[in-house]
Structures are given as structure tokens and as C-alpha cells.
PDB file of N, CA, C, O and CB in Angstrom:
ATOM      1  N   UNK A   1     243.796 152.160  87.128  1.00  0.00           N
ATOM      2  CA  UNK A   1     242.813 152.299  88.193  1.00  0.00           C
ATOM      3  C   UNK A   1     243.533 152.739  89.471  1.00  0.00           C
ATOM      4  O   UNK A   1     244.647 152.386  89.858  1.00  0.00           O
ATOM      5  CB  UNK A   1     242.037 150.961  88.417  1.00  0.00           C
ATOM      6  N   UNK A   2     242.649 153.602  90.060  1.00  0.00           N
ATOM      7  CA  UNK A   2     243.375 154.252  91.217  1.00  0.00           C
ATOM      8  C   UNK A   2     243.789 153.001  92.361  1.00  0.00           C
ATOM      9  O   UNK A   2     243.136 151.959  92.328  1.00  0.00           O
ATOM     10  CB  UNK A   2     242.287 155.502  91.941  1.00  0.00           C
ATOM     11  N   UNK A   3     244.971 153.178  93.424  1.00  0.00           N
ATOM     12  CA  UNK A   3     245.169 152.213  94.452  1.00  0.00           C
ATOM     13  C   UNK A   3     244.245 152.936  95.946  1.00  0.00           C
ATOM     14  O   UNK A   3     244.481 154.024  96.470  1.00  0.00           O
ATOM     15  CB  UNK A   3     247.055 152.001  94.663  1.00  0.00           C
ATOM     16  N   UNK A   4     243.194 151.936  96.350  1.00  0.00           N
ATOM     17  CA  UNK A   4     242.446 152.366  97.080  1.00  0.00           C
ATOM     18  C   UNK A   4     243.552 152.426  98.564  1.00  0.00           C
ATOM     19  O   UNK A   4     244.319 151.490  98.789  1.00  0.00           O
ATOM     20  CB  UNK A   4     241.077 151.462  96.994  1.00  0.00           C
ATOM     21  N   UNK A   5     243.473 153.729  99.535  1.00  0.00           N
ATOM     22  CA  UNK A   5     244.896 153.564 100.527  1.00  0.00           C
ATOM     23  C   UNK A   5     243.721 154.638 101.473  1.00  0.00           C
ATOM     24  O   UNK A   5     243.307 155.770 101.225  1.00  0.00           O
ATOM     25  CB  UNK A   5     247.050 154.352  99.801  1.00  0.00           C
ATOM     26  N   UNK A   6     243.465 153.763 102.535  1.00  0.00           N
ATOM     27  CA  UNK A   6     243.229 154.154 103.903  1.00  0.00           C
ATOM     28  C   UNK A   6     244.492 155.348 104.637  1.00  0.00           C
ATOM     29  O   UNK A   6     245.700 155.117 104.687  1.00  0.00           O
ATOM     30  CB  UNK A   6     243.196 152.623 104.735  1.00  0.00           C
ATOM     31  N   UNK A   7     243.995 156.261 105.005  1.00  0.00           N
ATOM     32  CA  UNK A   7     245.207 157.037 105.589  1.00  0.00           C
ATOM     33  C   UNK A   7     244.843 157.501 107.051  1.00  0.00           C
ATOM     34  O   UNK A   7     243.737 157.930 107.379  1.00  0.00           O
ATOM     35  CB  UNK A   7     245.588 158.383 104.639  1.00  0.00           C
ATOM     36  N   UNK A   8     245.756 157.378 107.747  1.00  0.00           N
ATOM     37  CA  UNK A   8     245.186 158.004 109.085  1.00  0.00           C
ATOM     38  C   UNK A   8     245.442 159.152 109.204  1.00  0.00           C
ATOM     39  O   UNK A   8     246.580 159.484 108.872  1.00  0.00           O
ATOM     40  CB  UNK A   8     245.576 157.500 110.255  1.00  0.00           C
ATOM     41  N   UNK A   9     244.554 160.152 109.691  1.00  0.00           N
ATOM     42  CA  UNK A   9     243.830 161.239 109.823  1.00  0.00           C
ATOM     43  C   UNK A   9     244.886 162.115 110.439  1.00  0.00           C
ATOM     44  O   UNK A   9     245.161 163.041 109.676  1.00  0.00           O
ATOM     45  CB  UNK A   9     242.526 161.040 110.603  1.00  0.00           C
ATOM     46  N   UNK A  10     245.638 162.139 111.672  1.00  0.00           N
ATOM     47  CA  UNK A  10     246.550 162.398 112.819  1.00  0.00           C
ATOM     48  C   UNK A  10     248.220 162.354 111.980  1.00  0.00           C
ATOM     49  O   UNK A  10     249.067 163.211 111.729  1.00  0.00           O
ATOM     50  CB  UNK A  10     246.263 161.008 114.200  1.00  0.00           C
ATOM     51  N   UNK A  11     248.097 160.807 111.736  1.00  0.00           N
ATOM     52  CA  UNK A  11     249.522 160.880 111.736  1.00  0.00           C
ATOM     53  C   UNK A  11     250.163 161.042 110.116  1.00  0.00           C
ATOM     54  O   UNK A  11     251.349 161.256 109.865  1.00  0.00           O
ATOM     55  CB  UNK A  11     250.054 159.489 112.505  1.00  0.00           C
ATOM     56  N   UNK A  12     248.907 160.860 108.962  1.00  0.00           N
ATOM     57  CA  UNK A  12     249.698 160.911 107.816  1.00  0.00           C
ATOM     58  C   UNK A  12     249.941 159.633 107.432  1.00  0.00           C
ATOM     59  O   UNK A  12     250.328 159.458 106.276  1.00  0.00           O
ATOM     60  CB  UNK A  12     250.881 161.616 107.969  1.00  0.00           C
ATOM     61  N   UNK A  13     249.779 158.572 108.252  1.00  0.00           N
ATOM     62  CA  UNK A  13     250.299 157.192 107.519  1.00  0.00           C
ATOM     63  C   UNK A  13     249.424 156.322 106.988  1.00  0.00           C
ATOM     64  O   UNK A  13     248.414 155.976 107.601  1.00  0.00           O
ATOM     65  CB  UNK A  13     251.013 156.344 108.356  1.00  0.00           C
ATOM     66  N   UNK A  14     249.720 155.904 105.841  1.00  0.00           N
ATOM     67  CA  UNK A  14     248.997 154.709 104.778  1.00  0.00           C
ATOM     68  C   UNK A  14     249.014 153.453 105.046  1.00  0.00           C
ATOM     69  O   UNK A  14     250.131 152.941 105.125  1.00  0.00           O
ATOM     70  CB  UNK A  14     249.542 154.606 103.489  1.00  0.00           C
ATOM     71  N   UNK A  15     247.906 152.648 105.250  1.00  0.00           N
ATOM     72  CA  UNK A  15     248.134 152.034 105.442  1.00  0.00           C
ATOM     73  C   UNK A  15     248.632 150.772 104.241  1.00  0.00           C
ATOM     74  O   UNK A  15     248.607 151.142 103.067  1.00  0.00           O
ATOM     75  CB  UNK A  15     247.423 152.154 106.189  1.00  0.00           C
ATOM     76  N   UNK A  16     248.984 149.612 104.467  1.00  0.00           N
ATOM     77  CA  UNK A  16     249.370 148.661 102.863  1.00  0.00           C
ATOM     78  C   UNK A  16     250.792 149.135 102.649  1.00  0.00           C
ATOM     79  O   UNK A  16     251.281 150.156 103.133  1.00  0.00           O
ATOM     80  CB  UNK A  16     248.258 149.145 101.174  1.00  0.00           C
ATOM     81  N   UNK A  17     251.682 147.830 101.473  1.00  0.00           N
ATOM     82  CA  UNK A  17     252.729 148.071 101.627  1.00  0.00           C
ATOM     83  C   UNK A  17     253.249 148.877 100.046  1.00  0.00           C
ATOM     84  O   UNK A  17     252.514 148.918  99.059  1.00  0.00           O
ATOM     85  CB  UNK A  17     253.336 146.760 102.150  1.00  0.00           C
ATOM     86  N   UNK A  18     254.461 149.389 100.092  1.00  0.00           N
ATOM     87  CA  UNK A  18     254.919 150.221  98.870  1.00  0.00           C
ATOM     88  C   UNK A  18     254.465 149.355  97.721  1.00  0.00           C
ATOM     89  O   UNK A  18     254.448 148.132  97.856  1.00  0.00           O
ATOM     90  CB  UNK A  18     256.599 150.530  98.806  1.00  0.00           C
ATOM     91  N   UNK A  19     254.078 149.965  96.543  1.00  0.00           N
ATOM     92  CA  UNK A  19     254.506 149.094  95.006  1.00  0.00           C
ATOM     93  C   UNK A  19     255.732 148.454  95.331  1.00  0.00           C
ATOM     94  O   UNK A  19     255.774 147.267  95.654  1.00  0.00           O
ATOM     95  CB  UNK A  19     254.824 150.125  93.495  1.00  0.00           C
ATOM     96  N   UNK A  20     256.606 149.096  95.268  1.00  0.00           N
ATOM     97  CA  UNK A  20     257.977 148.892  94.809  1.00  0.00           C
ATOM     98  C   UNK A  20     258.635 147.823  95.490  1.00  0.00           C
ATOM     99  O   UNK A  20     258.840 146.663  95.132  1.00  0.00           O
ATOM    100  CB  UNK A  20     258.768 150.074  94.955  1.00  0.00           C
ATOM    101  N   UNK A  21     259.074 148.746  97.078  1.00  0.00           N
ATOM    102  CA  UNK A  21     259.970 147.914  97.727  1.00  0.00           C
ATOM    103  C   UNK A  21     258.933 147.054  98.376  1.00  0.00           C
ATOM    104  O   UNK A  21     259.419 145.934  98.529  1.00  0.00           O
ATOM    105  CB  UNK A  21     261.028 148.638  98.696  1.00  0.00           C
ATOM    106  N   UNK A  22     257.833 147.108  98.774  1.00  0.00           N
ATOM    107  CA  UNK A  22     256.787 146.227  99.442  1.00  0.00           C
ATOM    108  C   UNK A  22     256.553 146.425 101.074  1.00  0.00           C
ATOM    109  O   UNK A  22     255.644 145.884 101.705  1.00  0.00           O
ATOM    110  CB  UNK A  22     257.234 144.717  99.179  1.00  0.00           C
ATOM    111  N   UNK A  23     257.855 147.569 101.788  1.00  0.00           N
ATOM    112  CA  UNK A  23     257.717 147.577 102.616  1.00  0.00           C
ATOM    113  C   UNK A  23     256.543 148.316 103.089  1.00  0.00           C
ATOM    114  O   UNK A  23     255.881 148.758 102.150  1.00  0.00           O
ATOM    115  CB  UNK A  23     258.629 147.712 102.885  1.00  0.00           C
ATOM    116  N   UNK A  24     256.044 148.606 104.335  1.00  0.00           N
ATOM    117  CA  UNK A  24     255.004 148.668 104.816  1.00  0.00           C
ATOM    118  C   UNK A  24     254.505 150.330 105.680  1.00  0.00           C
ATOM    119  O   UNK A  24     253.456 150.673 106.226  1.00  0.00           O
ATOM    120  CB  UNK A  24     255.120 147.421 105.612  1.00  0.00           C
ATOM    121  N   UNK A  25     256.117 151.201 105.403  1.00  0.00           N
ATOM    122  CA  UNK A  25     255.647 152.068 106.247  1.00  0.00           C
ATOM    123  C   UNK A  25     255.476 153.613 104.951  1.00  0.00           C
ATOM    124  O   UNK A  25     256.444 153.962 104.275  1.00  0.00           O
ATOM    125  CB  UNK A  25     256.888 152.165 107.762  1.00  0.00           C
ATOM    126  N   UNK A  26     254.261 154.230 104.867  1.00  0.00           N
ATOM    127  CA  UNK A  26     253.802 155.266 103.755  1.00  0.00           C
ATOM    128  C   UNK A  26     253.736 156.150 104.491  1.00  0.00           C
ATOM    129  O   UNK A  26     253.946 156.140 105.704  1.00  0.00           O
ATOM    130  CB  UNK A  26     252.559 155.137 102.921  1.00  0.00           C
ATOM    131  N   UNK A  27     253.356 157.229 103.642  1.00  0.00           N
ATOM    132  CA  UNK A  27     253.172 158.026 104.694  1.00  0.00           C
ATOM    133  C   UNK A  27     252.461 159.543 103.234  1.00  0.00           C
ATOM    134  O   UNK A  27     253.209 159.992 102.365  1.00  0.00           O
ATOM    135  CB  UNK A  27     255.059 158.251 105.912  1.00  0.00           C
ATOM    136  N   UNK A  28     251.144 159.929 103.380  1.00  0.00           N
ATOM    137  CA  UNK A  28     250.469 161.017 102.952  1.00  0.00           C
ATOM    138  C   UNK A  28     251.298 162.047 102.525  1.00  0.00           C
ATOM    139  O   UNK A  28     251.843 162.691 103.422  1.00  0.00           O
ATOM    140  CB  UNK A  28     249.652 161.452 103.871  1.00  0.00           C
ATOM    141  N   UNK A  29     251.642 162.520 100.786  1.00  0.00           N
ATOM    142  CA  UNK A  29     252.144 164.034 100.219  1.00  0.00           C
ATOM    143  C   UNK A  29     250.881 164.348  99.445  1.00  0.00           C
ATOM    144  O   UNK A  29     249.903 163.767  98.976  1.00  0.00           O
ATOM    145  CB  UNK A  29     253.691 164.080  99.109  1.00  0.00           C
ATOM    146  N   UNK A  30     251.393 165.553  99.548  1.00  0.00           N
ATOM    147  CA  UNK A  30     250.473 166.327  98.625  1.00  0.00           C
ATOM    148  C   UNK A  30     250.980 166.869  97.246  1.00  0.00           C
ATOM    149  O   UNK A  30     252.208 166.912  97.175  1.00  0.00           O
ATOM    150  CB  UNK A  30     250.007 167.485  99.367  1.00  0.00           C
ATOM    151  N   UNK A  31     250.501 167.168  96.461  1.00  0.00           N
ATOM    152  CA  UNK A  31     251.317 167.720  95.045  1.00  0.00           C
ATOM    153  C   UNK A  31     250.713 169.026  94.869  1.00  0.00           C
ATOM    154  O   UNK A  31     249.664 169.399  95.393  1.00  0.00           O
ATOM    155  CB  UNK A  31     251.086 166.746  93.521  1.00  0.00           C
ATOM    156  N   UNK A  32     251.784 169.979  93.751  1.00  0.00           N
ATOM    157  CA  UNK A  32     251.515 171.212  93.157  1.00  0.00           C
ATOM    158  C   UNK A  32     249.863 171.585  92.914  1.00  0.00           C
ATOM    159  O   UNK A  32     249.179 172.595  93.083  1.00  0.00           O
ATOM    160  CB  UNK A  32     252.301 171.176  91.822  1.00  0.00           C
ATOM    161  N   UNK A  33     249.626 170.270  92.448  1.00  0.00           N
ATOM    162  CA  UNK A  33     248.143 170.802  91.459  1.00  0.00           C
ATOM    163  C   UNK A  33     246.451 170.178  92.711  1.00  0.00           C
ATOM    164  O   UNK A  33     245.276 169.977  92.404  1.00  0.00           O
ATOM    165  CB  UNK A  33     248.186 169.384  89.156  1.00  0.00           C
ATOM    166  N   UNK A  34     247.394 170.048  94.444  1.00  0.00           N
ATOM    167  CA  UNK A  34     246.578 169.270  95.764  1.00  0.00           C
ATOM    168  C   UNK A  34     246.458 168.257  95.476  1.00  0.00           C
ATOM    169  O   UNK A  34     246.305 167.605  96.509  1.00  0.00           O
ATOM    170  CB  UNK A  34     245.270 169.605  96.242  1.00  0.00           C
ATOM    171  N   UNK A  35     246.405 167.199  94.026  1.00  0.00           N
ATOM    172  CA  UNK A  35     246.030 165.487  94.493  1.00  0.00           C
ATOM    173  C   UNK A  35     246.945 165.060  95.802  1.00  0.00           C
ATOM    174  O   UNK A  35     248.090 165.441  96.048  1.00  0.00           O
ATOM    175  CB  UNK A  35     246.513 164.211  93.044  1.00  0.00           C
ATOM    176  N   UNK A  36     246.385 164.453  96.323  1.00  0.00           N
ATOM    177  CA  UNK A  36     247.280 163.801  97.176  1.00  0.00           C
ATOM    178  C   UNK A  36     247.786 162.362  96.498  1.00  0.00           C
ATOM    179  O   UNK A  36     247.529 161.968  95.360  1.00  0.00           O
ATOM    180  CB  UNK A  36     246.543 163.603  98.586  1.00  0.00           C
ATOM    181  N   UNK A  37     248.653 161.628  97.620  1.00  0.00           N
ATOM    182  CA  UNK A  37     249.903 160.472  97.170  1.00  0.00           C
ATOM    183  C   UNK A  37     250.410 160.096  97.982  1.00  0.00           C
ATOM    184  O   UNK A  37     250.516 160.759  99.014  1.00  0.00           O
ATOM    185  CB  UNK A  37     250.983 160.744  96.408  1.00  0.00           C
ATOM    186  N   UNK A  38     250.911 158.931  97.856  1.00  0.00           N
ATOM    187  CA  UNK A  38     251.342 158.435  99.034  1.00  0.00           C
ATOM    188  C   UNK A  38     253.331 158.349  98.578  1.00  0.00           C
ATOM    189  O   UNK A  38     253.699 158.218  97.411  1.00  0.00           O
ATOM    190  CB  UNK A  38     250.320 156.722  99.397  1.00  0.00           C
ATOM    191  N   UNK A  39     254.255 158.448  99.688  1.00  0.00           N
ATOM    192  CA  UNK A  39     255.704 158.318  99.818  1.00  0.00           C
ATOM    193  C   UNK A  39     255.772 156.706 100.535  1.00  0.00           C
ATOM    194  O   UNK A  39     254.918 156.284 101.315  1.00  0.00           O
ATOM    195  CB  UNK A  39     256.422 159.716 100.859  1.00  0.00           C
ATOM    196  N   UNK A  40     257.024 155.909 100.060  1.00  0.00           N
ATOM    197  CA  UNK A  40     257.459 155.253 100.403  1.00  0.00           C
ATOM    198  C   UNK A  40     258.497 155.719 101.811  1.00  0.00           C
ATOM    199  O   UNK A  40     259.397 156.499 101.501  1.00  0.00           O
ATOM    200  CB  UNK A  40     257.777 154.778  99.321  1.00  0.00           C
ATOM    201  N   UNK A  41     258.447 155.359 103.119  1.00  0.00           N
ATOM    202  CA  UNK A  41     259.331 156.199 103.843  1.00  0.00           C
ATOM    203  C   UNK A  41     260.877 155.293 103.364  1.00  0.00           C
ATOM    204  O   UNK A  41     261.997 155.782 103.512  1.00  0.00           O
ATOM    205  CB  UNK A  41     258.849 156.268 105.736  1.00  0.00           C
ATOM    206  N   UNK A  42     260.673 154.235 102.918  1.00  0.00           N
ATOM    207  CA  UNK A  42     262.058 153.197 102.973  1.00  0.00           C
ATOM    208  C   UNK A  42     262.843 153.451 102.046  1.00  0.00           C
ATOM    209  O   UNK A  42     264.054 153.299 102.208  1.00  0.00           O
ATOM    210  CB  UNK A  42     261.867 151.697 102.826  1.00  0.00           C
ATOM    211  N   UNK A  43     262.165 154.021 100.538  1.00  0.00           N
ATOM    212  CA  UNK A  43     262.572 153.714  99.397  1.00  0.00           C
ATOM    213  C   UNK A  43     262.206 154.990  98.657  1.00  0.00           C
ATOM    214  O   UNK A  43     262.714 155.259  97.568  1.00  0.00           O
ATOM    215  CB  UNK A  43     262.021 152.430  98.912  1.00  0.00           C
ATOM    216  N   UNK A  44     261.433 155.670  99.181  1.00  0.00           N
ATOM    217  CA  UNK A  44     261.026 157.123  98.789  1.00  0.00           C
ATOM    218  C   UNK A  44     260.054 156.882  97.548  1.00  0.00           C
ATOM    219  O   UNK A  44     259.442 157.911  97.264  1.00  0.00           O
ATOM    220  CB  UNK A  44     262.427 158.153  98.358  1.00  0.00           C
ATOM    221  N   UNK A  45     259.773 155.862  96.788  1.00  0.00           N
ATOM    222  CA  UNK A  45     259.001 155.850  95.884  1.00  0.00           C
ATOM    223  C   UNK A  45     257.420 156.438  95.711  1.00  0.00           C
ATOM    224  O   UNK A  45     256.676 155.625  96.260  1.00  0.00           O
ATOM    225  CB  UNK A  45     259.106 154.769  95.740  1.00  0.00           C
ATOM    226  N   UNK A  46     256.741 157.428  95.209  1.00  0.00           N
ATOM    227  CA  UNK A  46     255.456 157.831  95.115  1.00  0.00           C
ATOM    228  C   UNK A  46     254.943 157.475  94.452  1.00  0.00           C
ATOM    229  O   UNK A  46     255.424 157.361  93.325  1.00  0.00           O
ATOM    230  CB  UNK A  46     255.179 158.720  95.033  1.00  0.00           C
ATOM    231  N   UNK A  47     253.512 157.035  94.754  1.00  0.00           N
ATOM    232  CA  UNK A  47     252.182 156.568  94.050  1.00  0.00           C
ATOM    233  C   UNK A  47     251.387 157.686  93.691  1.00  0.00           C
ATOM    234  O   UNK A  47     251.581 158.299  94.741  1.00  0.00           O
ATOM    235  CB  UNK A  47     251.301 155.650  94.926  1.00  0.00           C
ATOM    236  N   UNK A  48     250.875 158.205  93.244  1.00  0.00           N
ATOM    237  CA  UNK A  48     250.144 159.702  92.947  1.00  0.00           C
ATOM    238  C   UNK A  48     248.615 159.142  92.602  1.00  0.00           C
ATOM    239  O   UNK A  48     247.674 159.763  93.097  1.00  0.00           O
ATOM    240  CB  UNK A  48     250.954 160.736  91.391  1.00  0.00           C
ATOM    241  N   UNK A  49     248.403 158.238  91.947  1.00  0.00           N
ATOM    242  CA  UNK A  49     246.912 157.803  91.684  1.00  0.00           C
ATOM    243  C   UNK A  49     246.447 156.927  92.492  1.00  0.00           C
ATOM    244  O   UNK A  49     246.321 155.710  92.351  1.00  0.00           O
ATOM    245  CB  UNK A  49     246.656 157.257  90.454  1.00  0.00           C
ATOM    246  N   UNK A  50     246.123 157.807  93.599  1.00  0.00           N
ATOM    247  CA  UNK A  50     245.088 156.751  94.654  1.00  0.00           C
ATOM    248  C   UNK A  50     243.951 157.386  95.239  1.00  0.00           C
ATOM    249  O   UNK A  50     243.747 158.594  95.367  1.00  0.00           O
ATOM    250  CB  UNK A  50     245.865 156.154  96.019  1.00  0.00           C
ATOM    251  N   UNK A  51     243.123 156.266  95.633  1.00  0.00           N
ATOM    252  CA  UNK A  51     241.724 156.948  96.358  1.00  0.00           C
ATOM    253  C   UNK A  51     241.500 156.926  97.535  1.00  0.00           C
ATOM    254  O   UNK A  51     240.937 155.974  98.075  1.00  0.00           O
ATOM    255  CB  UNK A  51     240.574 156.483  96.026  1.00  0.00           C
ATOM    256  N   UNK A  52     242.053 158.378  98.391  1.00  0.00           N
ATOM    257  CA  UNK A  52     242.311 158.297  99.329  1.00  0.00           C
ATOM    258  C   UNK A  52     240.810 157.873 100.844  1.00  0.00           C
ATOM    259  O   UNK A  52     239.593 157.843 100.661  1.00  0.00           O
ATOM    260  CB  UNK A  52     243.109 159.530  99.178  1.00  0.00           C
ATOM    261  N   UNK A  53     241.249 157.728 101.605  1.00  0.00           N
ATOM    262  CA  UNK A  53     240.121 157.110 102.501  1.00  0.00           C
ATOM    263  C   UNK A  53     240.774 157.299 103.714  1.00  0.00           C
ATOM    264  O   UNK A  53     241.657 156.549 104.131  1.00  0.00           O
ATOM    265  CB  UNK A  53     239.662 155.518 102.242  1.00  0.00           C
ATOM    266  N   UNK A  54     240.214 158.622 104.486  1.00  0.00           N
ATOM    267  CA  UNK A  54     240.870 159.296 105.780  1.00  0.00           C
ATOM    268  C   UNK A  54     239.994 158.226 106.939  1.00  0.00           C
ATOM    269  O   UNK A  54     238.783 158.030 106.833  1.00  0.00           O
ATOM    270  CB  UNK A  54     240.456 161.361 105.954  1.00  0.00           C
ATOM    271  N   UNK A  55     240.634 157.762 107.752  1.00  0.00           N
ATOM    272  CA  UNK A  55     240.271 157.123 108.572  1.00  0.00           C
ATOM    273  C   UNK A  55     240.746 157.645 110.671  1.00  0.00           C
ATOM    274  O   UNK A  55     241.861 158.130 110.867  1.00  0.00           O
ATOM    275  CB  UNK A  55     240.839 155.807 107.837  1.00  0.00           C
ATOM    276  N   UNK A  56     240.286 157.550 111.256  1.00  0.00           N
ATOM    277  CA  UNK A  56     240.088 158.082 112.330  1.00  0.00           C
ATOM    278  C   UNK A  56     240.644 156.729 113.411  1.00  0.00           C
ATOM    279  O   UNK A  56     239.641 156.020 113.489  1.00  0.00           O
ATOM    280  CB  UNK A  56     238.492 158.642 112.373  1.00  0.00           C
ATOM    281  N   UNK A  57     241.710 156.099 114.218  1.00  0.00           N
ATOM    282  CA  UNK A  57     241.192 154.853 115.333  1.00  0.00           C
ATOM    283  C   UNK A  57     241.757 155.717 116.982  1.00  0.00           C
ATOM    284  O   UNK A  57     241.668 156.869 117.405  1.00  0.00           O
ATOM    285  CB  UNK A  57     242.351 152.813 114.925  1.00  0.00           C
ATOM    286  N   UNK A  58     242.254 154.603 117.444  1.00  0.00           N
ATOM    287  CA  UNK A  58     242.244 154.936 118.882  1.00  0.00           C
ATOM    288  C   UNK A  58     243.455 155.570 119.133  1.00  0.00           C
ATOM    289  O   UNK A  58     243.570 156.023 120.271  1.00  0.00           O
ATOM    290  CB  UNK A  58     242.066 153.768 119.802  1.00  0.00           C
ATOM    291  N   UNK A  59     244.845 155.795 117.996  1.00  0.00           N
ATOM    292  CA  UNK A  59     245.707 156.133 118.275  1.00  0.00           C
ATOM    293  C   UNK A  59     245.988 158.092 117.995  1.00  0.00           C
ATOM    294  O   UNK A  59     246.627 158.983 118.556  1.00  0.00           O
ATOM    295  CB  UNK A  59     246.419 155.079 117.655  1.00  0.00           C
ATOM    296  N   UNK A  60     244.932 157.948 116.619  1.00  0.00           N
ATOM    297  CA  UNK A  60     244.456 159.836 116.389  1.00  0.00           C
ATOM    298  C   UNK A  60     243.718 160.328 117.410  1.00  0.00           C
ATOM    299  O   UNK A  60     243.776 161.487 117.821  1.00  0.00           O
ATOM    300  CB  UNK A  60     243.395 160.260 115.032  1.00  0.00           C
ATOM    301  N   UNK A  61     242.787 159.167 117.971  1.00  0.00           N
ATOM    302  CA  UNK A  61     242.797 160.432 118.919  1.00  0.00           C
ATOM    303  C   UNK A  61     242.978 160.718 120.256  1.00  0.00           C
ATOM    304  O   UNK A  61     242.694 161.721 120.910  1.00  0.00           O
ATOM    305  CB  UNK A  61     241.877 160.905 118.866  1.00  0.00           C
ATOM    306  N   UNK A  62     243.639 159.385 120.637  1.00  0.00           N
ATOM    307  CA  UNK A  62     244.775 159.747 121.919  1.00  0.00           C
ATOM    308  C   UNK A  62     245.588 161.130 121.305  1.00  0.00           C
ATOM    309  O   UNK A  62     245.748 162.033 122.127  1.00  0.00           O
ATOM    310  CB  UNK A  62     246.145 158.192 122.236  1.00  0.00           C
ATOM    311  N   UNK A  63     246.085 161.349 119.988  1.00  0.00           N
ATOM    312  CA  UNK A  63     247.015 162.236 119.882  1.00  0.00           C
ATOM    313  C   UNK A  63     246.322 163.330 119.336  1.00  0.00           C
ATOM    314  O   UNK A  63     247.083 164.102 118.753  1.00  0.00           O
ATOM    315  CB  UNK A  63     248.133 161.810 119.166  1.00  0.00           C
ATOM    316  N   UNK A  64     245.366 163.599 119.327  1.00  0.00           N
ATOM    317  CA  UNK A  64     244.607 164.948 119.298  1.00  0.00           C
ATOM    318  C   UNK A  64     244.535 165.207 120.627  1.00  0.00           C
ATOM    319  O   UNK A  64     245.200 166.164 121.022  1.00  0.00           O
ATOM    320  CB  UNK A  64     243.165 164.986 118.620  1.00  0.00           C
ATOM    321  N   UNK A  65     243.941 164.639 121.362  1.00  0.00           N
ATOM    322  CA  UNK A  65     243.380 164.407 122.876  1.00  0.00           C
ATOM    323  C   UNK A  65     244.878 165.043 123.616  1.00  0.00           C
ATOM    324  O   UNK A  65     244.638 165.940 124.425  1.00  0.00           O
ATOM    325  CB  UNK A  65     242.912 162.369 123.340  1.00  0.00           C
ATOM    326  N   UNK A  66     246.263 164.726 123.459  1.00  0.00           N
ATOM    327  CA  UNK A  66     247.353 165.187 123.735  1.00  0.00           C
ATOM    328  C   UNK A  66     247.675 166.526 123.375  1.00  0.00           C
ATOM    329  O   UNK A  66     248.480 167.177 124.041  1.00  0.00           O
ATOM    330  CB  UNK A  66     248.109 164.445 123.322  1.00  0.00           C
ATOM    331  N   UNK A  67     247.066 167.014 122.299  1.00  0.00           N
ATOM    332  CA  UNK A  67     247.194 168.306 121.576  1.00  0.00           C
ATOM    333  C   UNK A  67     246.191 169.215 122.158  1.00  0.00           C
ATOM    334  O   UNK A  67     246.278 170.335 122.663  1.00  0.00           O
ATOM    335  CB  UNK A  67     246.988 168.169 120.027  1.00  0.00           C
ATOM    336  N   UNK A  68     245.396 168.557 121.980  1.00  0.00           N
ATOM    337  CA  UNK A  68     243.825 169.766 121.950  1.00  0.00           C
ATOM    338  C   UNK A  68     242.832 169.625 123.498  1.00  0.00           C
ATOM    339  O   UNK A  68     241.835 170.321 123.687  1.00  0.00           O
ATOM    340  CB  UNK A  68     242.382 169.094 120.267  1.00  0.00           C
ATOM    341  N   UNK A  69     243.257 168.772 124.325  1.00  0.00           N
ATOM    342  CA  UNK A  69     242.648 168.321 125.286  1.00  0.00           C
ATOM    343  C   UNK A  69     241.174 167.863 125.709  1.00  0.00           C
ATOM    344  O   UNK A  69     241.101 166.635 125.768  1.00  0.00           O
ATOM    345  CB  UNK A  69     242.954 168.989 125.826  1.00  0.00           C
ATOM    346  N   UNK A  70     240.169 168.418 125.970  1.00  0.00           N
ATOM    347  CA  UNK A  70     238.353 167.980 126.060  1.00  0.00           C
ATOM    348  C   UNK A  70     238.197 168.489 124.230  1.00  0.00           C
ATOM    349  O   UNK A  70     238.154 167.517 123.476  1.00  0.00           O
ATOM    350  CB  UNK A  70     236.966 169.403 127.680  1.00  0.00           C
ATOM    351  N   UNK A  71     238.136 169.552 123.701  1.00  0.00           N
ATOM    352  CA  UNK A  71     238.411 170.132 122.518  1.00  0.00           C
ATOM    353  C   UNK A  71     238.044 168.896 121.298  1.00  0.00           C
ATOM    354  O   UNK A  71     237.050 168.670 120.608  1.00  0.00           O
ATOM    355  CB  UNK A  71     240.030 170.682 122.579  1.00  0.00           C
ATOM    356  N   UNK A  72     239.110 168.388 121.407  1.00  0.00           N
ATOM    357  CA  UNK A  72     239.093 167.132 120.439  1.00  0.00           C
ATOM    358  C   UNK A  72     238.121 166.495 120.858  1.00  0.00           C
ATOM    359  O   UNK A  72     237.516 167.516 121.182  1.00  0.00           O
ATOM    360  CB  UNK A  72     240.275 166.210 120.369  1.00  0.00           C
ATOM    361  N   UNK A  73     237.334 165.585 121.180  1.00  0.00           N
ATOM    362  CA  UNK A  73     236.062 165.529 121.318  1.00  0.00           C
ATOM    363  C   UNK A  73     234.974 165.505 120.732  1.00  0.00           C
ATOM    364  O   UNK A  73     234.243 164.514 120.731  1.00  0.00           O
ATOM    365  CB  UNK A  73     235.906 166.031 121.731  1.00  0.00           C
ATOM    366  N   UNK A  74     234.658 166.819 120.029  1.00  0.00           N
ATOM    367  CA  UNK A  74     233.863 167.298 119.379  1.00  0.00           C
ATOM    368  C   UNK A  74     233.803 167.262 117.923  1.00  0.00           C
ATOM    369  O   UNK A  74     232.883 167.824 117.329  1.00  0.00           O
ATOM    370  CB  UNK A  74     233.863 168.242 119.763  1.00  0.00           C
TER     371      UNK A  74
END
């Protein structure tokens, strides 16, 4: 069964911690055939079967808002 993994929208990062090492920081790949997956940044380990769930908070879009200015917004 797929691992259900919230991802933020901006920065690429998953939230929840690795299978493996357990640590906590992921971060959004993509593969040859587009599924997406998540990377371990600590341990490099990939999960490939998950259901991803793009999520949006206050920190994407301060950093759109930095990028794109009134723009982002919309």
C-alpha cells in the first residue's frame, strides 16, 4: 500500500520521517517513467510508492511572494 506523504508545494519537502533511517528531513524526486518519490536527504534512501498530497502553508508563499511579487496571489 502506497505511503500517504504531504509535500510542500515551494520547497519540495515531505513531510514524516524516512523508512529507514527515521530521520525527518525528505525531500520530492521524480523518476524516468514521472511517478514521483520521496529521497531521504540524511541517508539518501527512496520510497517510490507513495500518494502524493501537494500542500500549500505560510512559508510557500512568503517564498513565491519573494519570487513573483503581487503575481503570486492569484
Amino acid at each position: 500500500m502506497a505511503e500517504k506523504v504531504r509535500i510542500h508545494k515551494v520547497s519540495g519537502l515531505a513531510e514524516g520521517p524516512c523508512g529507514k533511517c527515521g530521520k525527518g528531513q525528505r525531500g520530492v524526486v521524480m523518476f524516468e517513467d514521472l511517478s514521483l518519490g520521496v529521497q531521504c536527504v540524511e541517508c539518501g534512501h527512496v520510497d517510490k510508492d507513495i500518494d502524493a498530497e501537494f500542500v500549500e502553508d505560510a512559508a510557500d508563499r512568503d517564498a513565491l511572494e519573494g519570487m513573483f511579487g503581487d503575481e503570486a496571489q492569484g
